[in-house]
N, C-alpha and C positions, 0 to 999 in steps of 0.2 A: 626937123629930122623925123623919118618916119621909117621902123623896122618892118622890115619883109623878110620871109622866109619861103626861099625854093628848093624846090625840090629838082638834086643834079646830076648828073651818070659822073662828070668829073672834079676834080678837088681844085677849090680856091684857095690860094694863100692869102692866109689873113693881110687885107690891106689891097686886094687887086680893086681897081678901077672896074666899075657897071656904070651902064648910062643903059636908059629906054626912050628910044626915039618917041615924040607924039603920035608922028603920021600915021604910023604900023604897027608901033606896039611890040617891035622887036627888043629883045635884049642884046647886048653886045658886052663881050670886057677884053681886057687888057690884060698882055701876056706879064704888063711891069707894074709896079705897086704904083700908086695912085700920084708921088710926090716925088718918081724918077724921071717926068720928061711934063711937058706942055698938053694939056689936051690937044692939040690936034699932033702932036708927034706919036700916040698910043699907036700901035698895031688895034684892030677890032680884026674881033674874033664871035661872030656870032653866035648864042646862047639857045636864044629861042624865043617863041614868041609868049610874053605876059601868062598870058591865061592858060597857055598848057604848062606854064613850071613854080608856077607860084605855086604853094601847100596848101595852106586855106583859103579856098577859091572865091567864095562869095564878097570875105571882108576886103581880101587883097588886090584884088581886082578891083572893087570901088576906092580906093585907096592908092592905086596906079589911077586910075581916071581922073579923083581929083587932085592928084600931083601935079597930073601932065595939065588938066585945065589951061593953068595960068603960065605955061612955059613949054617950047618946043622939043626938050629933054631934060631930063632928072637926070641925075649924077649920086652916086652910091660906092661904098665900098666895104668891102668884105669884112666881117667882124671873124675872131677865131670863133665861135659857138659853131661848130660841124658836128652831125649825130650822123652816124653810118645806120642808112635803116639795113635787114637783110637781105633784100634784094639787088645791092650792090648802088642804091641810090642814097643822095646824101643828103642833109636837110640841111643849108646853107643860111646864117640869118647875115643880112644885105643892112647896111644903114643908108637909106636916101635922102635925097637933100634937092632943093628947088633948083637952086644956081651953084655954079661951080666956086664961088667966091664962099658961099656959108658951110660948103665942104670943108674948104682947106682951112677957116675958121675952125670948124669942127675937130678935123684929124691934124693938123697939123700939131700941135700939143700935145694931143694924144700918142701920136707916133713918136715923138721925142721920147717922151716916158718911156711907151713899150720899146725904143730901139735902147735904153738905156739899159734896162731889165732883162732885156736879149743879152747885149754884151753883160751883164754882172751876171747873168747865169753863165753864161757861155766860158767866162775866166775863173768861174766856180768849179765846173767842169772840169777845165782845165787843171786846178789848182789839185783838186781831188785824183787825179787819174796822174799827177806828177807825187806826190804826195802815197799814192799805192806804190808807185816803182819804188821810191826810193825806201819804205818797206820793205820790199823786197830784196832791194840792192842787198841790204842792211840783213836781211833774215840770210842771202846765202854767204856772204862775206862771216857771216857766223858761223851755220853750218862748212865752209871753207877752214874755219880754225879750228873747231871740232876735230875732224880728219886728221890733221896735223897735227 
């Protein structure tokens, strides 16, 4: 597993599918998170090419090279670390990985957890914003006998 960080004009959601062709050196990702469909059912959505979006040019670029060496593409995806610089570009750090196989080795436990954490926040959320109503209910049902 090897971290990259590009630099983006648009926002990835944590978990999107990157791959970088050998041949050309293109970027490419996926409109759907990495573990919704088969690699060849992704949409590709063209990124750009390595060396104009990578951040740290010198290291990242020899580190694309010798990724690609030993394989016709790298496979990657999106971690949440996004820094909004002020120019409206975004600094994106990528997890890459040799073969598609030590990917989902990789994320697939990992996404378990975070989809887990999603939903406990998410019915936290929930639980708090049910929890203010009925507060409420409860403060005007008061002020209601007040009056009376």
């Amino acid at each position: 597993m090897k971290k990259l960080t590009f630099s983006l004009r648009s926002d990835l959601p944590h978990g999107t599918l990157i791959w970088i062709n050998a041949s050309n050196k293109k970027i490419y990702y996926s409109s759907k998170r990495f573990d919704k469909l088969a690699f060849n059912e992704h949409d590709s959505n063209y990124l750009g090419k390595a060396e104009k979006i990578c951040s740290a040019k010198n290291n990242q670029e020899t580190l694309v090279d010798s990724l690609l060496e030993k394989t016709n593409r790298i496979y990657g995806i999106s971690s949440n670390e996004q820094v909004e610089k002020s120019n409206g570009v975004k600094e994106v750090a990528v997890l890459f990985f040799s073969t598609w196989e030590e990917m989902l080795r990789y994320a697939e436990p990992y996404f378990e957890d975070y989809d887990q954490q999603e939903k406990y926040e998410q019915q936290e959320i929930r639980r708090k914003k049910q929890a203010k109503q009925e507060w409420l209910e409860r403060g005007r049902r008061y002020l209601q006998k007040e009056k009376e």
